[in-house]
C-alpha positions as CSV (number, residue, x, y, z in Angstrom):
1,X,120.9,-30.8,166.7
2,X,119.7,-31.9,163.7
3,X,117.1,-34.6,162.4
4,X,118.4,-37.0,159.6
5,X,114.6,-37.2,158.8
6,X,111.5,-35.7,158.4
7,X,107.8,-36.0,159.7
8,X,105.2,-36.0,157.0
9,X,101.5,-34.8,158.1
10,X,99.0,-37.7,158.9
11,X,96.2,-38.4,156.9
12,X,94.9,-36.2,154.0
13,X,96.8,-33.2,155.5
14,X,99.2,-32.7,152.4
15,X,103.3,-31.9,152.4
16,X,104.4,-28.8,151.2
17,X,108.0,-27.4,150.8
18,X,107.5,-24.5,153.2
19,X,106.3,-27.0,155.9
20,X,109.7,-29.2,154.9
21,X,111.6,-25.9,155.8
22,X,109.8,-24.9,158.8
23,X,110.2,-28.5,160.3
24,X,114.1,-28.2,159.0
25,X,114.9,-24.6,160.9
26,X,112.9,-26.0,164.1
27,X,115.1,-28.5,164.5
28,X,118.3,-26.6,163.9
29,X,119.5,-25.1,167.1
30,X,122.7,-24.4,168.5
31,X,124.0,-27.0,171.1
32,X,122.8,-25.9,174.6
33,X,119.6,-23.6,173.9
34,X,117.7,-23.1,177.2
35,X,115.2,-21.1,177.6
36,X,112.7,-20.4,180.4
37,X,109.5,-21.5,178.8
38,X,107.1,-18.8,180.4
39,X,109.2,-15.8,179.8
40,X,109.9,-17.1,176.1
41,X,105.9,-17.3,176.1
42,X,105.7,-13.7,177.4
43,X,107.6,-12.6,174.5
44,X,105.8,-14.0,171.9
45,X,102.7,-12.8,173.5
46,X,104.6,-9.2,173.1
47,X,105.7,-10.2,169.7
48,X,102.4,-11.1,168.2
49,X,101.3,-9.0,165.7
50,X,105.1,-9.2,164.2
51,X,104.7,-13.4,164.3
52,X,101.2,-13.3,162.8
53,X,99.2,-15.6,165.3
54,X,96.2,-14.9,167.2
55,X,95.1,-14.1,170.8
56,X,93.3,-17.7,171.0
57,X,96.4,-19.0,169.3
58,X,98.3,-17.9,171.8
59,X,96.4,-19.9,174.6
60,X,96.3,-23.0,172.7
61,X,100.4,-22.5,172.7
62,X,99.8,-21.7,176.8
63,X,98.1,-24.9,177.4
64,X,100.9,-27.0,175.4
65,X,103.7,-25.3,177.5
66,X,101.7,-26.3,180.4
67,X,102.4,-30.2,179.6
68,X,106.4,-29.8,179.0
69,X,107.3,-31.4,182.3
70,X,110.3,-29.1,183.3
71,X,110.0,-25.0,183.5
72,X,113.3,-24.8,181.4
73,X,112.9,-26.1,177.4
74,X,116.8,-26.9,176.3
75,X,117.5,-28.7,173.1
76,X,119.4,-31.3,174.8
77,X,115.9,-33.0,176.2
78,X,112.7,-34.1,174.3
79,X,110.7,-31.0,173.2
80,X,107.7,-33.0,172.1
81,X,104.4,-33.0,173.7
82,X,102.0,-35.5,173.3
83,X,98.3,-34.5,175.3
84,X,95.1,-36.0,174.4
85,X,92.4,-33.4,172.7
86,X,90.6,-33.8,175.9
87,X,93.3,-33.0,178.2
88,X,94.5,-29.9,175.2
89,X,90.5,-28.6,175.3
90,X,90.4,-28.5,179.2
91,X,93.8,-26.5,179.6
92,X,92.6,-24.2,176.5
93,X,89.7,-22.8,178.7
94,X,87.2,-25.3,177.2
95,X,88.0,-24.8,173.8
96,X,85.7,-26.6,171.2
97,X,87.7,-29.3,169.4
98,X,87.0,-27.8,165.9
99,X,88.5,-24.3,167.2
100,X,91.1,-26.0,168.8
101,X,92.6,-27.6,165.7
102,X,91.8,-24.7,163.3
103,X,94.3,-22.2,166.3
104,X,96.9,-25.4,166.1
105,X,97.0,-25.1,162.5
106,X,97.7,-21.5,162.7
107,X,100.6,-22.1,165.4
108,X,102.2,-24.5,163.1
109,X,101.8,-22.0,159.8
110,X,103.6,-19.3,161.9
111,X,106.5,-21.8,162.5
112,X,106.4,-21.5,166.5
113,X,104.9,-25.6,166.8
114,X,105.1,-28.5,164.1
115,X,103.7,-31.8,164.0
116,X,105.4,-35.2,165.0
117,X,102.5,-38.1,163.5
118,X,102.9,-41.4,164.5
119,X,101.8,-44.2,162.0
120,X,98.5,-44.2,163.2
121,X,98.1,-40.0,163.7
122,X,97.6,-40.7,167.8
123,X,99.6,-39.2,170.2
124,X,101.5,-41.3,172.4
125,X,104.7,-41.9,173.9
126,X,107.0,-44.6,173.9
127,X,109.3,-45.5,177.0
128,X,112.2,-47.8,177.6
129,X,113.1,-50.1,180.1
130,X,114.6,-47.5,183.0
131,X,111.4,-45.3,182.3
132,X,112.8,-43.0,179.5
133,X,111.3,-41.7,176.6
134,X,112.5,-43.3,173.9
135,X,110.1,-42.1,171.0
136,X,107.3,-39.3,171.6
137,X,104.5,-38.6,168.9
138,X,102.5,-35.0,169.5
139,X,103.8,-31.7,169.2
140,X,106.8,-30.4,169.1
141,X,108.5,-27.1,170.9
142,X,111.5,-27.1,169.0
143,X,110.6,-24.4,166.6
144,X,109.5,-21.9,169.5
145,X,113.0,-22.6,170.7
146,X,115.4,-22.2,167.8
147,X,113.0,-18.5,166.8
148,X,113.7,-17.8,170.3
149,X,116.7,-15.0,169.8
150,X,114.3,-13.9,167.1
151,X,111.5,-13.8,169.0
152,X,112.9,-11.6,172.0
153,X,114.6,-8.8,169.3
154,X,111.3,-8.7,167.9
155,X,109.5,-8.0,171.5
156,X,112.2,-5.9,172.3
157,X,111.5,-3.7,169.2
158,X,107.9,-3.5,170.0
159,X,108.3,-2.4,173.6
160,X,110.8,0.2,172.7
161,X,108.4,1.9,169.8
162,X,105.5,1.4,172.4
163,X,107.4,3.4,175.0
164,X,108.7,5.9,172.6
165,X,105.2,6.3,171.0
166,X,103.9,7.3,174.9
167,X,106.7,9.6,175.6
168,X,105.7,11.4,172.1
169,X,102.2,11.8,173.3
170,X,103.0,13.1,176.4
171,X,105.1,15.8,175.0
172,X,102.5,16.8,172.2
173,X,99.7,17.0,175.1
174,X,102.1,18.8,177.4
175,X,102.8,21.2,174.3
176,X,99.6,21.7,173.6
177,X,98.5,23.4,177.2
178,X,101.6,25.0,176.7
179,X,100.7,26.7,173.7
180,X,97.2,27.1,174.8
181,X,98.0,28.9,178.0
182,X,100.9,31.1,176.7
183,X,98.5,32.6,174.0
184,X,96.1,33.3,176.4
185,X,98.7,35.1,178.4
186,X,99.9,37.2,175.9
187,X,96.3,38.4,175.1
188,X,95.7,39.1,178.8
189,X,98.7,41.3,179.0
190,X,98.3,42.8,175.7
191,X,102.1,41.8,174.3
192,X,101.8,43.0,171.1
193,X,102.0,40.7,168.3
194,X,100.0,38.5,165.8
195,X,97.8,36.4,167.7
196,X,95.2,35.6,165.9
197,X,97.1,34.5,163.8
198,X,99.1,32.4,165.8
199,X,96.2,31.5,167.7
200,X,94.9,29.7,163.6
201,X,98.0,28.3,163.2
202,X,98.0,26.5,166.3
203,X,94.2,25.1,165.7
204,X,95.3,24.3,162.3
205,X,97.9,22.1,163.7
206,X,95.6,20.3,166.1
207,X,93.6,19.3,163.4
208,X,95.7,17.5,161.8
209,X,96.5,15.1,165.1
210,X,95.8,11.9,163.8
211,X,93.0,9.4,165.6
212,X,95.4,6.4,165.3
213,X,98.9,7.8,166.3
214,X,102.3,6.1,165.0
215,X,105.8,6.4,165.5
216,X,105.3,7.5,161.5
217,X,102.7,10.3,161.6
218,X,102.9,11.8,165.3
219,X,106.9,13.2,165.8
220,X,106.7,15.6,162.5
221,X,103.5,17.2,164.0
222,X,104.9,17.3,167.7
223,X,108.2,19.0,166.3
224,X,105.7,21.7,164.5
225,X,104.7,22.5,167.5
226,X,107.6,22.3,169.2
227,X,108.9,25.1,166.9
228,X,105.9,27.4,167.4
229,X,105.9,27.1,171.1
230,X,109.7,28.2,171.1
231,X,108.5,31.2,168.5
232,X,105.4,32.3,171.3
233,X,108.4,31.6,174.3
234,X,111.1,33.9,172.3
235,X,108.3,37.1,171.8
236,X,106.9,37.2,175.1
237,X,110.5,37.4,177.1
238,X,111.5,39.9,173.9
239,X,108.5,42.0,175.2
240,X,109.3,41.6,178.7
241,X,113.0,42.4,178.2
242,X,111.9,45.7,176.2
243,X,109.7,46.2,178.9
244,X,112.1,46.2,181.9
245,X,114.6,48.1,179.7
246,X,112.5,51.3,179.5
247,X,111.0,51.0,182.8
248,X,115.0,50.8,184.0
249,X,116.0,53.5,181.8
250,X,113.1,55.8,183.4
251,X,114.2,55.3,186.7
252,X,118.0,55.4,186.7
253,X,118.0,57.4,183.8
254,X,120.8,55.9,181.5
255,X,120.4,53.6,178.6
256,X,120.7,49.4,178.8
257,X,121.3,48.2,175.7
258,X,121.1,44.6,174.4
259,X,123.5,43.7,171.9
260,X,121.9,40.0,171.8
261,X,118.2,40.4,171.0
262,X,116.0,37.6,170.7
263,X,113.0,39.4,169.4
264,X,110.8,38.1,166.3
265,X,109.1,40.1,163.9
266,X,105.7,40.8,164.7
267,X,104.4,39.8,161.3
268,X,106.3,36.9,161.2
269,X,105.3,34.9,164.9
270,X,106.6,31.1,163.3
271,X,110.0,32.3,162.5
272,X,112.9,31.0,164.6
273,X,116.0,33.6,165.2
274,X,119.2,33.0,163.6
275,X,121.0,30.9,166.5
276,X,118.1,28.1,166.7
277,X,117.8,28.1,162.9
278,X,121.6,27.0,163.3
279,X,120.7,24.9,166.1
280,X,118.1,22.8,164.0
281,X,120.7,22.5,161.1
282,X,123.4,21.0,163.5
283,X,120.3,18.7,164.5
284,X,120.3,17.4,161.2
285,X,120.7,13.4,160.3
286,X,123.7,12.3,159.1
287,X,125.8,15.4,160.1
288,X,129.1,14.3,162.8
289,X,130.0,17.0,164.7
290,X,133.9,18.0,165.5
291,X,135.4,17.0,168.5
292,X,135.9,20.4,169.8
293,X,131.8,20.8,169.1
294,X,131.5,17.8,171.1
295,X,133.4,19.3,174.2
296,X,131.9,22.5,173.9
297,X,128.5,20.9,173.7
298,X,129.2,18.4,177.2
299,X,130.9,20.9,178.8
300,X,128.4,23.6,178.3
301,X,130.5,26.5,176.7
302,X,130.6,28.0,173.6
303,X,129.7,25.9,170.6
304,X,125.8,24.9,169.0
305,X,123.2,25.0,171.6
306,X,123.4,21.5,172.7
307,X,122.0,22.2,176.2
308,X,120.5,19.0,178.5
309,X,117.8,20.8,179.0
310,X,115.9,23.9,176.4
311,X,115.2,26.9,177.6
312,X,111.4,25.2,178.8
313,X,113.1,23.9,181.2
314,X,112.3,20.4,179.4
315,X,114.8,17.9,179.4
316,X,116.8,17.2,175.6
317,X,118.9,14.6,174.6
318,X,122.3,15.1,173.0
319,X,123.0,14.1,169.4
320,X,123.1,10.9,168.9
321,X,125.8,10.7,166.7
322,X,127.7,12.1,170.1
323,X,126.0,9.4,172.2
324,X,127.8,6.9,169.7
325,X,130.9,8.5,168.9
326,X,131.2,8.4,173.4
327,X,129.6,4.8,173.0
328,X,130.3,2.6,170.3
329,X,129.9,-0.7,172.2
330,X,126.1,-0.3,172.3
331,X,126.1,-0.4,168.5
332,X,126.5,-4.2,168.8
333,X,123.5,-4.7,170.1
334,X,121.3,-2.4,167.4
335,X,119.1,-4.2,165.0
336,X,121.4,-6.3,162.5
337,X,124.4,-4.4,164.6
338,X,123.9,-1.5,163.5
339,X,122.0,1.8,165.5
340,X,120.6,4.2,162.6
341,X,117.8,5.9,164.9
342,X,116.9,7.2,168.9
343,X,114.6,4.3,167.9
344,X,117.4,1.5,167.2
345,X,119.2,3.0,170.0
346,X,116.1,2.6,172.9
347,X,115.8,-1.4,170.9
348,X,119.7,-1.8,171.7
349,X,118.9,-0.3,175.0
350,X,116.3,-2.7,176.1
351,X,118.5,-5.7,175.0
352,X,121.0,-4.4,177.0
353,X,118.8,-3.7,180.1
354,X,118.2,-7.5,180.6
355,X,122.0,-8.7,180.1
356,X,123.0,-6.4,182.8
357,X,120.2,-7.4,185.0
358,X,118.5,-3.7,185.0
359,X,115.4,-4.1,186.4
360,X,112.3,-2.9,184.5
361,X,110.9,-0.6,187.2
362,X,114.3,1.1,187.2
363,X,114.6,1.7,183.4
364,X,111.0,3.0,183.5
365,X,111.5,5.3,186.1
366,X,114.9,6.7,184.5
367,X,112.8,7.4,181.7
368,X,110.2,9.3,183.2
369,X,112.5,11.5,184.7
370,X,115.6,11.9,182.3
371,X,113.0,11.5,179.0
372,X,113.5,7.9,177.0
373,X,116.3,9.5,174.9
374,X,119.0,10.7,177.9
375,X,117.9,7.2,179.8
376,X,119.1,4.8,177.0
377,X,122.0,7.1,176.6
378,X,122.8,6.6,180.3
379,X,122.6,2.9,179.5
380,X,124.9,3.3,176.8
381,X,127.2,4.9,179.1
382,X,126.7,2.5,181.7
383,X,127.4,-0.7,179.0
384,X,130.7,1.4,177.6
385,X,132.2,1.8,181.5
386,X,130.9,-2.1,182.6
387,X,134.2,-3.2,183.8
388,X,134.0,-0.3,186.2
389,X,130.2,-0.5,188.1
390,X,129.8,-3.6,190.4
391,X,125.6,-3.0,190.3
392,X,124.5,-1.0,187.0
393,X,120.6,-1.3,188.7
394,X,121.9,0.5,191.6
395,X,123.9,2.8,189.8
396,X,121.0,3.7,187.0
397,X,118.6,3.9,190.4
398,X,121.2,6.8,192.2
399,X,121.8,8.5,188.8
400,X,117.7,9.0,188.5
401,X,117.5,10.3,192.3
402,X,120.0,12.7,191.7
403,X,118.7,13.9,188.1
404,X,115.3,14.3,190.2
405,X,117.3,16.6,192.5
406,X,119.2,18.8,189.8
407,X,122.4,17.2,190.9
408,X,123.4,14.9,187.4
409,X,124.3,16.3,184.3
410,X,124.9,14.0,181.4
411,X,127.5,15.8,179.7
412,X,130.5,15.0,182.1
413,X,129.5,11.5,181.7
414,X,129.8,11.7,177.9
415,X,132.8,14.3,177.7
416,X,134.8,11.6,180.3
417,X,134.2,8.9,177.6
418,X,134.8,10.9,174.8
419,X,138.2,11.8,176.4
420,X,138.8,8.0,177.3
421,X,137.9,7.1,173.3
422,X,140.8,10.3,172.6
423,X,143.5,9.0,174.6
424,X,143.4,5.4,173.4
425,X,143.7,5.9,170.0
426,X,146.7,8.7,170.9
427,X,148.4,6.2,172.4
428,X,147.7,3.3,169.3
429,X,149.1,6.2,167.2
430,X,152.2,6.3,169.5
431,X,152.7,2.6,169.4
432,X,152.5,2.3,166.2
433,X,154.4,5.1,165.1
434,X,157.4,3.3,167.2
């Protein structure tokens, strides 16, 4: 719907262009727009540092979703509200009328309310002879509507970085007491090896944790130590391999050889070996791994060490340019349809959640026990094979009680799609060679 005209501010409040365009894409919507007014609220409230309006703006908007008579707001019905300053103040927590209007002001400059001034600037309504409104003067809710598939991407974007940023700082405090205690260990026992400097490195690193941690500044450091935890991992089971070699060979007498060692350099405690070094570069951005690389990786033969889970025992996500080659219907659903990032994929993911009616506890749990990156790849997986689960809530719920058991493994889930994906375009090829 579309208005043939347009409302001009009352008194000495001036026009400008930018309010003509704001009051223009309010009132665009497509025919049919619902929705419910207090979970549209909810994501603005989780939305508002991307829309630019305050806390106390926020409950000014509260108290004028409070008067809209039905808890649905559809663009087939009135969307104007028209409460008296008195009856605006009371439902604003006692708001001072001078606050009050400066907070409106900031709700219509963010393009969630406008204006509709009648001749004389009151607010009133006007009603017909079977009790309808025919003409309404006040405020109008049409803007929060048409912004409202705007809106919830740009609270679904928030929540995913927010959930990703708290997964990130568990890891880098759970990598931190594992470096801590693994130096400590290896000076107990005497391993030999460079530990004072390691032990530098490693306060060096701390140092540089930032106070206020991002999405930006935090994953470089946490893969740092990430990489210097494996280094410390990699010489301590060197040393206790060496160890249980000789003590072996002065028992039985013969000689074990290894013809895979794993040992670093003494003098060199941050270097990775050779087969993680190629790990790291088939980790790389940008770089599609072969379909044979894929198999080998889900299946768990040879190939790079894609593992589901490092040798930490920590759980670790598969590439994602696997996770989309197996899925490409989640990339629909990506920021501007497109998934660039583990942090598109998790925005994608949340969109997803709601349209197949995943609960939130469910997600949440999913991701504290698979990790955020293997739980939105299970919900690309579950979106790719929806014609086939009745209850994806229920399935995601058994898939996390048997992950918490040992008893899922995400690579049959993604080698089965990946040989779905194979055998479909073998037979287009067939069909349209004949």
């Amino acid at each position: 719907m579309e208005s043939e005209s347009v409302t001009t501010p009352f008194g000495r409040r001036p026009m400008s262009l930018a309010l003509l365009l704001k009051q223009r894409r309010g009132e665009a919507m497509a025919a049919g727009t619902t929705r419910n007014k207090w979970k549209l609220f909810r994501s603005v409230c989780e939305a508002r540092a991307g829309l630019g309006v305050t806390d106390r703006a926020l409950t000014v908007l509260d108290a004028l979703l409070s008067f809209y008579p039905e808890d649905d707001l559809s663009s087939e019905k009135g969307l104007v509200v028209f409460p008296s300053n008195t009856q605006l103040s009371l439902r604003a927590r006692g708001m001072a009328a001078a606050t009050l209007r400066r907070h409106l002001a900031v709700l219509v400059e963010a393009g969630l309310i406008s204006r509709k001034d009648s001749p004389n600037g009151k607010r009133y309504v006007r009603r017909g002879r079977a009790g309808g409104i025919d003409e309404a003067y006040g405020f109008s809710l049409a803007p929060l509507l048409a912004r409202a598939t705007e809106i919830e991407a740009t609270a679904a974007g928030i929540a995913a970085d927010r959930q990703m940023l708290r997964a990130t700082k568990e890891r880098l405090t759970i990598c931190r007491r594992d470096i801590a205690k693994l130096i400590a260990a290896a000076v107990e026992e005497a391993v030999p090896g460079a530990w004072e400097r390691v032990s530098c490195l490693f306060h060096a690193l701390l140092e540089r944790i930032p106070k206020a941690a991002t999405l930006e500044n935090l994953p470089p450091l946490l893969e740092e130590l990430e990489t210097l935890r494996l280094s410390i991992i990699n010489t301590l089971e060197s040393h206790e391999k060496m160890r249980m070699a000789s003590t072996s060979e002065s028992q039985f007498e013969r000689h074990i050889q290894n013809s895979h060692p794993e040992s670093l350099s003494e003098s060199e405690p941050g270097l990775e070996t050779e087969q993680e070094e190629q790990a790291d570069r088939n980790h790389q951005p940008g770089t599609k791994p072969s379909k044979d690389s894929l198999e080998a990786q889900a299946d768990g033969g040879e190939g790079p060490p894609f593992a589901v889970r490092t040798r930490a025992g920590k759980p670790k996500s598969f590439p994602l340019a696997m996770v989309l080659q197996a899925c490409p219907d989640i990339a629909d659903y990506g920021p501007g349809g497109a998934i660039g990032s583990w942090r598109d994929l998790m925005t994608a993911v949340i969109v997803v959640r709601k349209m197949l009616h995943v609960s939130p506890s469910a997600y949440e749990q999913a991701c504290s026990v698979m990790g955020p990156e293997n739980a939105a790849t299970v919900m690309a997986c579950i979106l790719q094979r929806g014609g086939c689960i009745t209850s994806a809530g229920g399935y995601l719920r058994d898939l996390t009680r048997r992950a918490e058991r040992g008893e899922f493994a995400l690579g049959p889930m993604l080698m089965a799609l990946l040989r779905a994906k194979s055998s479909a375009e073998d037979d287009c090829k067939r069909i349209n060679v004949a």
